[in-house]
C-alpha positions in Angstrom: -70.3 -28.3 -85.8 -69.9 -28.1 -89.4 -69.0 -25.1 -91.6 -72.1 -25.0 -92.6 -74.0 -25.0 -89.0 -72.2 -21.9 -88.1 -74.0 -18.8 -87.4 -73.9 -16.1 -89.6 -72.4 -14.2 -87.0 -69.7 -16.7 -85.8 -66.4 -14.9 -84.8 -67.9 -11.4 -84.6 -66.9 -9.5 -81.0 -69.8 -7.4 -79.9 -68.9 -4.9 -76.4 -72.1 -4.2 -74.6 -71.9 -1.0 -72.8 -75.4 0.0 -71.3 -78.0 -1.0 -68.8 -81.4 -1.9 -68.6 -83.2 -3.2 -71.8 -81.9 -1.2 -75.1 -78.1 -2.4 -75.3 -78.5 -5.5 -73.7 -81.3 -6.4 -75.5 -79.3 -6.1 -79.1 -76.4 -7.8 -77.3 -78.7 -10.7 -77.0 -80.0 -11.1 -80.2 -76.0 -10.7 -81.6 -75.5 -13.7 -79.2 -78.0 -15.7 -81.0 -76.6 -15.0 -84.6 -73.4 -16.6 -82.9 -71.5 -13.1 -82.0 -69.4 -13.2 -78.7 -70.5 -10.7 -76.9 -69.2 -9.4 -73.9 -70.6 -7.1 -71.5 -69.4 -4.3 -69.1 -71.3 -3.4 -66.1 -70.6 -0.5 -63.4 -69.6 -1.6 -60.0 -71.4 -2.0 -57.1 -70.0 0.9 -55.5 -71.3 3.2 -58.7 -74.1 5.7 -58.4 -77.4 3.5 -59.8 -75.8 0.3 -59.7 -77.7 -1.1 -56.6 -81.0 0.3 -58.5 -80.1 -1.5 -61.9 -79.2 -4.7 -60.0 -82.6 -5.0 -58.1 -84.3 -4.2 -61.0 -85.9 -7.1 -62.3 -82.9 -9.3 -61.7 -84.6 -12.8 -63.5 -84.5 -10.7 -66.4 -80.7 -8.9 -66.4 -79.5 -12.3 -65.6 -81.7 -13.7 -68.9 -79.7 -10.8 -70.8 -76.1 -11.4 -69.2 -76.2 -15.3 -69.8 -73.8 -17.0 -72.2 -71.7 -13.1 -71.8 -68.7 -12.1 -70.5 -69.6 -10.2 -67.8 -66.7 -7.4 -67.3 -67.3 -5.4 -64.0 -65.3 -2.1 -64.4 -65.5 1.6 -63.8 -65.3 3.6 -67.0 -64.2 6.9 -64.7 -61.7 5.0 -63.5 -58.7 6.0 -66.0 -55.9 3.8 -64.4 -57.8 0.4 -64.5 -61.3 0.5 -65.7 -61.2 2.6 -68.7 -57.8 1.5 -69.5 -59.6 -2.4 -69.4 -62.2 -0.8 -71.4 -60.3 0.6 -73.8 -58.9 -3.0 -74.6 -62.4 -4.7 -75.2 -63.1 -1.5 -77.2 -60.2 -2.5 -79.2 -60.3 -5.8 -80.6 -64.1 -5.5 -80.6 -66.2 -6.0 -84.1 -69.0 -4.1 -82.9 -69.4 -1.6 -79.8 -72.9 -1.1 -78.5 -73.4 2.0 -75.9 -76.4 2.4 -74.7 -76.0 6.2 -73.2 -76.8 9.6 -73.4 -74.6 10.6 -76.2 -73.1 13.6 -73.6 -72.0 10.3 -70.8 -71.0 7.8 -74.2 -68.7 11.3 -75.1 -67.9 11.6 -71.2 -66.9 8.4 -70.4 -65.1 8.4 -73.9 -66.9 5.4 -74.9 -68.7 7.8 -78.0 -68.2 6.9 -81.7 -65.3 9.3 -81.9 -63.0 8.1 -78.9 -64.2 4.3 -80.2 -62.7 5.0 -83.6 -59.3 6.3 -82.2 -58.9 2.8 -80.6 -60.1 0.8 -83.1 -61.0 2.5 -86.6 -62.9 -0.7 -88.2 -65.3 -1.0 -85.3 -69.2 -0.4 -86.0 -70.5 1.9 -82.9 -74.1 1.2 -82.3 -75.2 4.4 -79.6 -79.0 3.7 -78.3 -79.7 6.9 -76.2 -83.1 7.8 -75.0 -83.2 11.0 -76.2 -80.4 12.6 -78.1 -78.5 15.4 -77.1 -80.0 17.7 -79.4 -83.2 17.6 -77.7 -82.6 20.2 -74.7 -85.7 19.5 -73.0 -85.3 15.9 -72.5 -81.7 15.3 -71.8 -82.3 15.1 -68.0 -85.7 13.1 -68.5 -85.3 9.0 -68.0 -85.3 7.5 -71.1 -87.5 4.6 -69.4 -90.4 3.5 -72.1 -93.2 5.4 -70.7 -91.1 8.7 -71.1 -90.6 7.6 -74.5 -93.4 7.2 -75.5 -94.8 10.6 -73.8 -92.7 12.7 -75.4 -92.7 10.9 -78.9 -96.8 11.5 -78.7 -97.5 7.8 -78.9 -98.3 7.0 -74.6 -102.1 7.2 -74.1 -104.0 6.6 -70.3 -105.1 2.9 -70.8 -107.2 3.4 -68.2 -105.4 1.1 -66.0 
């Protein structure tokens, strides 16, 4: 590959934190500019792990392909955050897709981000944001979205 075939995003490091669509979604599309991304995934032993696995596993795998797929738990101070916190910190970009309250938890927020690694861009893609009371314990799943925001309507289906 020439200079000038490169990507527009070759030799950016992108850490996916998140499940589901949001943050692995925007991991994807950082893939295709040419980013690196790598991933981090709860384990199997985690609470909602076995429900995020069987959920439509054709397309998680279609969002984990060409990533590094980092299996650690972020509660886990010894090993996993401590693995974590090393991705976190030679990362370009950091992409969280939690609650801001479990990102600030798990210290995976913009602020604990920063202390390991000032120049990275923190990219948080919660649901609902912590600020809205009512909603924190609601699933941020589309259809909940789109309730809340006004915008779901009974298609009649």
């Amino acid at each position: 590959m020439t200079e000038s075939d490169e990507k527009p995003l070759h030799g950016i490091r992108v850490l996916e934190i998140g499940a589901y669509l949001a943050a692995p979604l925007v991991g994807k599309h950082l893939q295709s500019l040419g980013a690196e991304v790598d991933v981090i995934i709860r384990p199997a032993s985690a609470r909602g792990a076995e429900a995020e696995e069987a959920w439509r596993p054709a397309t998680t795998a279609a969002l984990r392909r060409g990533k590094g797929v980092h299996n650690l738990d972020l509660k886990d101070n010894d090993v996993g955050a401590e693995r974590a916190h090393g991705l976190i910190a030679r990362a370009d970009v950091v992409i969280v897709g939690f609650a801001p309250s479990v990102a600030k938890r798990l210290r995976v927020d913009a602020a604990s981000c920063h202390l390991l690694n000032e120049r990275c861009i923190h990219l948080s893609l919660p649901g609902f944001s912590d600020h809205e009371a009512s909603r924190m314990t609601a699933p941020a799943w589309e259809a909940a979205i789109l309730a809340a925001s006004g915008l779901f309507r009974d298609m009649g289906l």
